[in-house]
N, C-alpha and C positions, 0 to 999 in steps of 0.2 A: 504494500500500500504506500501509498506516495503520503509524505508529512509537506504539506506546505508551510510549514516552519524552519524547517530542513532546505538552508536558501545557499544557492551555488550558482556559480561562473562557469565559464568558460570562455577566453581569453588566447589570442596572441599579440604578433608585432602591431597589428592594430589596435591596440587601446594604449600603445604607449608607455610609458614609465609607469609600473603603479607606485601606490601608496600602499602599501598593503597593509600596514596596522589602522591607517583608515577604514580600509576594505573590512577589514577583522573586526574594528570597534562598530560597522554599520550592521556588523549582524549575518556575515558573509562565514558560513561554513566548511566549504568546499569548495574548491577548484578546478577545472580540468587543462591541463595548460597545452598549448599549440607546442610538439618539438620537433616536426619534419613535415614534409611533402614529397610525392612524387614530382610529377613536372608540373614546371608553373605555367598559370592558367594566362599568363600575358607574355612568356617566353617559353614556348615548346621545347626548345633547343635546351632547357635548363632540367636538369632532373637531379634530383634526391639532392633536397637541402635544407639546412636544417632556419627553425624559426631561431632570430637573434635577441630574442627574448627568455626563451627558454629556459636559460639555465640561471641567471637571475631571477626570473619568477619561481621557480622550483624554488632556490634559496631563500628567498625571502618571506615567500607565503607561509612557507615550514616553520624559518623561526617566529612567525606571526600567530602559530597556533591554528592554521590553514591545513586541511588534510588535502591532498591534492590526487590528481592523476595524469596522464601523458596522453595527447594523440596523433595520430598522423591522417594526413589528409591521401586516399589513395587516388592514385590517376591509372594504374594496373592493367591492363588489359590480357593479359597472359598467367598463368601460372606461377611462370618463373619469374615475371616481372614480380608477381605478390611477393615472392621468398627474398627478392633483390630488394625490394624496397619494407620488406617487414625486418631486414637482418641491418639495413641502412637504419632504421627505427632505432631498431635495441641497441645499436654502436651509439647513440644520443642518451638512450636514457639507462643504462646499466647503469652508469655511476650514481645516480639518482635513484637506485630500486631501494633507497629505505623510505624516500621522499616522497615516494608514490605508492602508496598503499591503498588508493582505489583501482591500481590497474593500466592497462593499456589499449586506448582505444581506437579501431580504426574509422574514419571520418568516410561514409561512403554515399555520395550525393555529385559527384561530378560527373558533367554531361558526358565526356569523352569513355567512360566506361561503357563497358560491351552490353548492349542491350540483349543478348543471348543471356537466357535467366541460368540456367544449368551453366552456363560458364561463368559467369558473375559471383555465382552461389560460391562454385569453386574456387576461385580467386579469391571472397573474403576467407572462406574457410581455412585455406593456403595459408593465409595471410594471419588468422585467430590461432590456428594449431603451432606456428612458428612461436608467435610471442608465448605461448602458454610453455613450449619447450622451452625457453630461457625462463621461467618462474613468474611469469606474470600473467594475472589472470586479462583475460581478453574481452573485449568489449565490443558493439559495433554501434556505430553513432549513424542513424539514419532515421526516413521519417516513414509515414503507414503507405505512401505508396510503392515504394522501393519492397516496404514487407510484403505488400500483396502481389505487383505485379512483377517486380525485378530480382529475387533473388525466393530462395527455396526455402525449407528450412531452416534457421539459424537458432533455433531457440536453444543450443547447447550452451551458447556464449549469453552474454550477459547485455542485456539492452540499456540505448543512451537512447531516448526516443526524441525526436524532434517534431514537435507538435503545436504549430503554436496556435494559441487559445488564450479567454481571457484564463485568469492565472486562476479565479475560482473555480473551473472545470477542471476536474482529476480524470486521469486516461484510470479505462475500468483496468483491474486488475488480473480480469478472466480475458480479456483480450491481448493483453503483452505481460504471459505468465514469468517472461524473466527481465522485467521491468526493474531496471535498477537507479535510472534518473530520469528525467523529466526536462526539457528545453522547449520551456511554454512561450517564450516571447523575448524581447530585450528590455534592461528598464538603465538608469543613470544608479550609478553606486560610489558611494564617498570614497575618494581615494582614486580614481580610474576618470579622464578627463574626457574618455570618449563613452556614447553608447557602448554597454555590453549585451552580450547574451546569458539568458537570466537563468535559473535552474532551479527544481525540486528534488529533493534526493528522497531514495524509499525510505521508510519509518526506522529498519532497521541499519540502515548503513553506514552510519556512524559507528553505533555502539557496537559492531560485528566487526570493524576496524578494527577497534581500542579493545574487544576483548582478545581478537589475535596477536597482536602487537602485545598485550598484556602478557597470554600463554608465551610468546616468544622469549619474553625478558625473564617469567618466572624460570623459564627452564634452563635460560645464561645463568641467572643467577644462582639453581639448584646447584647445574653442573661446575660451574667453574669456585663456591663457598665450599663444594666439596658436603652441599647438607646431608644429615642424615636422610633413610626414608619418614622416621619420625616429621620432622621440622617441614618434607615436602608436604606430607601428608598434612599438616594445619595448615599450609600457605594454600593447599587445594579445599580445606574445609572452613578459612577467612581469605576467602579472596580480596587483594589489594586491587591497585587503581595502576593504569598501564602508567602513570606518572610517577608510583612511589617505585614501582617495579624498573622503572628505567633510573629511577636516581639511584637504585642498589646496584642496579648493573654496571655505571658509569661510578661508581663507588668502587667498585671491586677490580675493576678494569684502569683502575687509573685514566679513562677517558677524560674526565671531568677535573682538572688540575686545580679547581677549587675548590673550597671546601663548601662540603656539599650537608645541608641539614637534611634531617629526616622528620621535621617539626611537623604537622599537621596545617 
């Protein structure tokens, strides 16, 4: 189910310099940020490059307390084009895979794609099964007529639906079973100087984050404290918060060169 309290972006070189603790203090939860394209849609001659925003935004959203995600805009028409420019992807955002813990999505709405449905299908699937072998969950960002008339199946990957409406209409549930955001419209957001594109995220997408992210650190921190099974077994029957679990991890790792409280 879609939370429309649950309020997200999606962003590249077009909105310019953010602000992003702006963004953060306006009530902005999530991100999806622009970090490649196939070929440009005003230079054919140009293929796989990456957006010049990218990795500043990644940066910075993150330490804003922004949970973010990565996508690529595909122009594919082959197979092998999908593998070429899904492998061009992950060379951008590997360095970033703790930074993006919603995922990697591919953008699929440009005219010059194969209007052959079964080859299309193929292409994004190409394209989803690639990012998912490097460990990122895969996504596809497109709208209901590309689901009905341009492509097959995809409901194994994870849906970025593009729909726009006024923002008090919610896309049903029983219609896009793996509904995972919502891009209803565009609206102005403190911090970002140009229009964005506006977003709803499902009800659980957050807190399915922050408890993975949580399970990850509890189990650094089991493995490398050297706990007993006693000690794991309370931290599984008082679960902490993925914030005290990463200040233990960044404790014990010497990441964190300062000194670090455990104060509540």
């Amino acid at each position: 189910m879609i939370d429309t309290k649950l309020r997200g972006i999606d962003v590249s070189v077009y909105q310019g310099s953010i602000d992003w603790k702006k963004t953060a203090n306006a009530g902005i939860r999530f991100a999806m940020l622009k970090a490649t394209q196939g070929r440009s849609v005003k230079n054919s001659s140009l293929y796989l490059f990456e957006d010049s925003t990218f990795k500043k935004n990644a940066e910075n959203a993150n330490a804003n307390g922004i949970i973010c995600g990565a996508y690529h805009y595909l122009t594919a028409t082959t197979q092998a084009q999908a593998i070429e420019e899904a492998e061009y992807f992950l060379s951008v955002i590997k360095p970033y895979k703790a930074k993006l813990p919603l995922g990697a999505a591919v953008d699929v709405e440009d005219s010059r794609l194969p209007k052959n449905k079964e080859l299309l299908t193929q292409i994004v699937q190409t394209f989803c099964d690639t990012v998912k072998k490097a460990g990122f969950e895969p996504l596809i960002y497109t709208n209901p007529d590309y689901l009905t008339h341009r492509l097959g199946d995809v409901t194994a990957y994870g849906l970025w639906l593009a729909l726009w409406r006024d923002k008090k209409y919610v896309p049903r549930d029983q219609s896009y079973p793996n509904l995972r955001m919502w891009q209803w419209g565009t609206e102005k957001v403190d911090g970002i100087s140009a229009q964005t594109d506006a977003n709803f995220g499902a009800a659980n997408l957050l807190s399915a984050i922050q408890a993975k992210n949580a399970r990850f650190y509890e189990t650094q921190v089991c493995r490398i404290a050297g706990l007993s099974n006693t000690a794991q077994a309370y931290l599984k029957a008082y679960p902490q918060s993925e914030a005290l679990f990463q200040k233990l991890y960044d404790a014990i790792t010497n990441v964190n060169k300062n000194s670090v409280s455990f104060e509540p």
